[in-house]
C-alpha positions as CSV (number, residue, x, y, z in Angstrom):
1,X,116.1,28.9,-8.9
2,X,113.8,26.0,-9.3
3,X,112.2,24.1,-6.3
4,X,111.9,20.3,-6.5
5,X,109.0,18.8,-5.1
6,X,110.6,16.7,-2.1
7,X,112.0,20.7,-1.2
8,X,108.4,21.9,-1.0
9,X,107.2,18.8,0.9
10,X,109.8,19.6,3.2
11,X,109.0,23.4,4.0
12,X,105.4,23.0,4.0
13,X,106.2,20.0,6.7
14,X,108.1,21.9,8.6
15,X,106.0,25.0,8.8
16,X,102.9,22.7,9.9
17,X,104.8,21.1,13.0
18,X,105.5,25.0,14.0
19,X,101.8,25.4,13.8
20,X,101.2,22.5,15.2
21,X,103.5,22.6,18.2
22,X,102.7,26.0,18.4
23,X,98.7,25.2,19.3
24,X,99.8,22.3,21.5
25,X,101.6,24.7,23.8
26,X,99.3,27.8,23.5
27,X,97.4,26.5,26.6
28,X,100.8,26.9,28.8
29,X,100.1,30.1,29.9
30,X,96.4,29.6,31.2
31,X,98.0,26.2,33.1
32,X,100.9,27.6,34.4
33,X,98.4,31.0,35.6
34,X,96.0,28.6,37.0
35,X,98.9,26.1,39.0
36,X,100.3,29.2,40.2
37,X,97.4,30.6,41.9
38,X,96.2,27.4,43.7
39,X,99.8,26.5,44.8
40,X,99.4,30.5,46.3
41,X,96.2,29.3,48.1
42,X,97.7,26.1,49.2
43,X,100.2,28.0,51.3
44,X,98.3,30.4,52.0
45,X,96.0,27.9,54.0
46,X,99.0,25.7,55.0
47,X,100.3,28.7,56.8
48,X,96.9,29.6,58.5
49,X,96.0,26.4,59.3
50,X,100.1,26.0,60.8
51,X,99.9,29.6,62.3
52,X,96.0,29.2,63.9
53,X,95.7,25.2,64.9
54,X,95.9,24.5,68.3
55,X,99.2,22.9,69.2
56,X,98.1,22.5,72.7
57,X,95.3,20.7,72.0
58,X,96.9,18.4,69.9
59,X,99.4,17.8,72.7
60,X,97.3,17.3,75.6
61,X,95.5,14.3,73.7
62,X,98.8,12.8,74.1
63,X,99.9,14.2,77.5
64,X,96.7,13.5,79.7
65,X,95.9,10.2,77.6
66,X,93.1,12.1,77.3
67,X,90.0,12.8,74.3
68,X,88.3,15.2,75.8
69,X,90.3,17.9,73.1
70,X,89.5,15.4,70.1
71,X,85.9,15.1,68.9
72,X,85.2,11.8,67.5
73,X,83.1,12.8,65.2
74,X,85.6,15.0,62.9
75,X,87.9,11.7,63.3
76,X,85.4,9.0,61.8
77,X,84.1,12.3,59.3
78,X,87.7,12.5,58.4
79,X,88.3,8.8,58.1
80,X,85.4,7.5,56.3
81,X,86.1,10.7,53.7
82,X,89.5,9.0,52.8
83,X,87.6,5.5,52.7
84,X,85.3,6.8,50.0
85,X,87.9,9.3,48.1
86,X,90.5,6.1,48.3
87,X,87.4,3.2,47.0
88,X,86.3,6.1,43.9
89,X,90.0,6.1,43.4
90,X,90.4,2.1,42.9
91,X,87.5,2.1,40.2
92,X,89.0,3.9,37.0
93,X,92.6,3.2,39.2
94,X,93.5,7.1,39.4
95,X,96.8,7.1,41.6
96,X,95.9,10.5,41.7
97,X,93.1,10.2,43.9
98,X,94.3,7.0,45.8
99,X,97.9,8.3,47.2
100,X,96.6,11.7,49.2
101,X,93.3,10.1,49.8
102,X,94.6,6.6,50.9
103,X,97.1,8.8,53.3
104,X,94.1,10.5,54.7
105,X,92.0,6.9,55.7
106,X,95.6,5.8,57.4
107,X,95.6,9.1,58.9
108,X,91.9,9.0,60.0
109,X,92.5,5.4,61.1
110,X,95.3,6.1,63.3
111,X,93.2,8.9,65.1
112,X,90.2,6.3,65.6
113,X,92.8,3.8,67.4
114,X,93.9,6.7,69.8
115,X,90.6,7.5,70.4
116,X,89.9,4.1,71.3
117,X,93.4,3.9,73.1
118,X,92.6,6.6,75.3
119,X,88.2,6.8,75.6
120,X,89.1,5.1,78.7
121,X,91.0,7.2,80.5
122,X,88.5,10.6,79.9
123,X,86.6,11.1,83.0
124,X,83.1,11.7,81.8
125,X,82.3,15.4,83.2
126,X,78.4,16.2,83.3
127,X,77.6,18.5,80.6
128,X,74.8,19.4,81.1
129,X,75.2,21.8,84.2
130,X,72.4,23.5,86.1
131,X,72.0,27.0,84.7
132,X,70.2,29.5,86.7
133,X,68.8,32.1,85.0
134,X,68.1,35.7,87.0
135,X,64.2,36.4,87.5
């Protein structure tokens, strides 16, 4: 049986876009190996953070009007974080980086206003309370 040349062309074709899909795809494994263990430490830390965090503490900042359970500075930390993650994200425009980041500064920006709702109504206890030490 004799081969034509346009037959040839056509195996040889074929066989290289085997190859060739076949090394685009021969990362898969390492990605999919790799996604699967952070999304296992995302829930992992999701479910700590769910199981451990201090529902009360949360609550009482709303029930007594109160801040005295909410330290400013891990607010403004929190929200000048997302300011600089959300700006980095606006200069190659990665929507990436701007969507969870630009959720965070709304996020940190919401827990500055009730901060400044509610620095008012904290009654301003003296911490620094005589200690007396035994001789």
């Amino acid at each position: 049986m004799i081969m034509n040349q346009s037959i040839i062309r056509n195996i040889v074709g074929i066989i290289g876009n085997v190859i060739s899909c076949g090394l685009f795809l021969s990362p898969i494994l390492l990605v999919i190996t790799i996604n699967s263990i952070g999304i296992a430490f995302e829930l992992f830390y999701l479910t700590v953070f769910l199981i451990y965090a201090a529902r009360q503490g949360r609550k009482l900042v709303i029930q007594t009007k109160s801040v005295e359970f909410m330290p400013f500075t891990l607010s403004l930390a929190s929200f000048l974080n997302g300011v600089c993650w959300t700006s980095y994200g606006f200069l190659p425009f990665d929507i990436n980086l701007l969507v969870p980041n630009g959720l965070g500064t709304l996020f940190g920006l919401a827990q500055l206003v009730l901060y400044a709702c509610y620095f008012k109504s904290t009654s301003n206890k003296d911490a620094r309370a005589e200690v007396e030490l035994p001789v």
